[in-house]
C-alpha positions as a Markdown table, in Angstrom:
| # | Residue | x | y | z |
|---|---|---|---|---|
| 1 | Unk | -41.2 | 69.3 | 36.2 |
| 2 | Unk | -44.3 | 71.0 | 35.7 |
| 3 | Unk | -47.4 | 69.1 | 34.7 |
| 4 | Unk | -47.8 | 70.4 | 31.3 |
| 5 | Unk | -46.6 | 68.6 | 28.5 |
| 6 | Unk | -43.9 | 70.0 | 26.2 |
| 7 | Unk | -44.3 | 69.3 | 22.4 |
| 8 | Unk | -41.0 | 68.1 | 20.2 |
| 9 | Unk | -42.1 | 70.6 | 17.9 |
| 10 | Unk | -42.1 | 73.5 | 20.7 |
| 11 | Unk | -38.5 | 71.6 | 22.0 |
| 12 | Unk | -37.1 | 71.9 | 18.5 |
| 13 | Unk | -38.2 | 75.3 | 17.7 |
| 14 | Unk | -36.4 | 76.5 | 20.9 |
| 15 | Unk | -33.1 | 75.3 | 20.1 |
| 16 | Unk | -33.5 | 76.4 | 16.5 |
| 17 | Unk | -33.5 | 80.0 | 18.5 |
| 18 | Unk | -30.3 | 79.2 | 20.3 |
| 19 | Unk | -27.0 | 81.0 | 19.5 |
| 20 | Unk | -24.0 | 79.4 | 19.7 |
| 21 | Unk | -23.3 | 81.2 | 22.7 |
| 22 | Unk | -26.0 | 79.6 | 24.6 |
| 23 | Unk | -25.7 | 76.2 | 22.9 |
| 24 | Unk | -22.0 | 76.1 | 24.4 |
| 25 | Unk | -23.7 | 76.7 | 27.9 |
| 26 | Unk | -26.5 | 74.2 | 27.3 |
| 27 | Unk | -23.9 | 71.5 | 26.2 |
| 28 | Unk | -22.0 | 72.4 | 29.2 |
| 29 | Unk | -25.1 | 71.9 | 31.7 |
| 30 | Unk | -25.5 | 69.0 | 30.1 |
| 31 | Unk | -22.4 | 67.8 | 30.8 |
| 32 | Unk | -22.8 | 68.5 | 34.7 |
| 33 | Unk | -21.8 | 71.9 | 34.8 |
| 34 | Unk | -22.1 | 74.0 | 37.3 |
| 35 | Unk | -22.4 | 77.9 | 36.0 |
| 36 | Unk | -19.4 | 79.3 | 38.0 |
| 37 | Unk | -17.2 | 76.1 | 35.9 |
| 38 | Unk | -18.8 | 77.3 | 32.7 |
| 39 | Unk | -17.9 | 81.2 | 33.8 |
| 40 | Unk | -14.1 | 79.7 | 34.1 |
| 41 | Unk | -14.4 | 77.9 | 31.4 |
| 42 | Unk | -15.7 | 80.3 | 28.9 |
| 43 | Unk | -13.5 | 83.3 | 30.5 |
| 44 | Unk | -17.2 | 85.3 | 30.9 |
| 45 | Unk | -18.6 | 86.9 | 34.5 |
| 46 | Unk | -20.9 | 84.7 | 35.9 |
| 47 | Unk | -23.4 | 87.0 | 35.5 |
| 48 | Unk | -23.0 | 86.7 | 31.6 |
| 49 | Unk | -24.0 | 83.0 | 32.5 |
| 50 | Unk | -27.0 | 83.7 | 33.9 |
| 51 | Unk | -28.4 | 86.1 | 32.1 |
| 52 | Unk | -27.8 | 83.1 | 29.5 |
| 53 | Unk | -29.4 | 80.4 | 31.5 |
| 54 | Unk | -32.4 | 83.2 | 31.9 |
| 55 | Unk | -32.5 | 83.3 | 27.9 |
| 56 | Unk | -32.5 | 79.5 | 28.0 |
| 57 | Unk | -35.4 | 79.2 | 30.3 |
| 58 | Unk | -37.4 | 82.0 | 28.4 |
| 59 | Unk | -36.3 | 80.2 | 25.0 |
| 60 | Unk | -38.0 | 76.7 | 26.1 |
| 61 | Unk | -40.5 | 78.8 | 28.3 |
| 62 | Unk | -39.8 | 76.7 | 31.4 |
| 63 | Unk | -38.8 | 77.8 | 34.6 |
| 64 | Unk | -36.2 | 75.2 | 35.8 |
| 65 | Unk | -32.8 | 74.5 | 33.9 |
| 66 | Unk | -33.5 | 70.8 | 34.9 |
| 67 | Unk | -36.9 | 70.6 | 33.0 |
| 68 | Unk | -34.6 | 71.4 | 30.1 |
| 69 | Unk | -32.1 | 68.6 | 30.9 |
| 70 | Unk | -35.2 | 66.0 | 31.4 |
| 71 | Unk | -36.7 | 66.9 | 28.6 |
| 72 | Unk | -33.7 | 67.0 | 26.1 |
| 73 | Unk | -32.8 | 63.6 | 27.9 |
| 74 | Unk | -36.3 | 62.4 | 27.2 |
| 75 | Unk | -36.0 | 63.2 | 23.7 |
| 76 | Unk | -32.7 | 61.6 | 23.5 |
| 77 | Unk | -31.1 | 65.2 | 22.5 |
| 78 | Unk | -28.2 | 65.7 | 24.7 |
| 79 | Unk | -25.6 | 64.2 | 22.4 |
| 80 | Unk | -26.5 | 66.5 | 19.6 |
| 81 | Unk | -26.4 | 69.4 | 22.0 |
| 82 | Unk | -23.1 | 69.0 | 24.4 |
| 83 | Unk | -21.3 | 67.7 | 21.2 |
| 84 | Unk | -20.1 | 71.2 | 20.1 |
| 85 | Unk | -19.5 | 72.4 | 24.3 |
| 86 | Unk | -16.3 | 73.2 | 24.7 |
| 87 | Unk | -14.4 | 71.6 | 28.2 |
């Protein structure tokens, strides 16, 4: 991860931008996902699923989907998140 430090607030303020959409494909990365099993999973192209993880990463203005998983496991947010992803 990057050296800069990410705020709760900032953390928080992205998900509150999240549609369900892409809070179904967060929970799902959470959950060890890869994005071809979410594409099957969600009956989407996989190209649908990474133009979501793209919206993710712009959303919590990071560049890796793993900063996003480190941090969210940092904050001890992952259970709030992967609870509504459908498997």
């Amino acid at each position: 991860m990057s050296t800069m430090k990410v705020s709760t607030i900032t953390i928080l303020c992205a998900i509150s931008q999240l549609n369900s959409q892409e809070m179904d494909t967060l929970g799902l990365i959470l959950k060890g996902k890869s994005p071809a099993e979410i594409s099957k999973l969600q009956g989407v192209e996989l190209i649908a699923i990474e133009a979501q993880l793209r919206s993710l990463l712009d959303k919590f203005n990071l560049t890796e989907l793993s900063d996003i998983v480190h941090i969210l496991c940092e904050l001890n947010l992952t259970n709030i998140l992967s609870s509504g992803a459908k498997v």
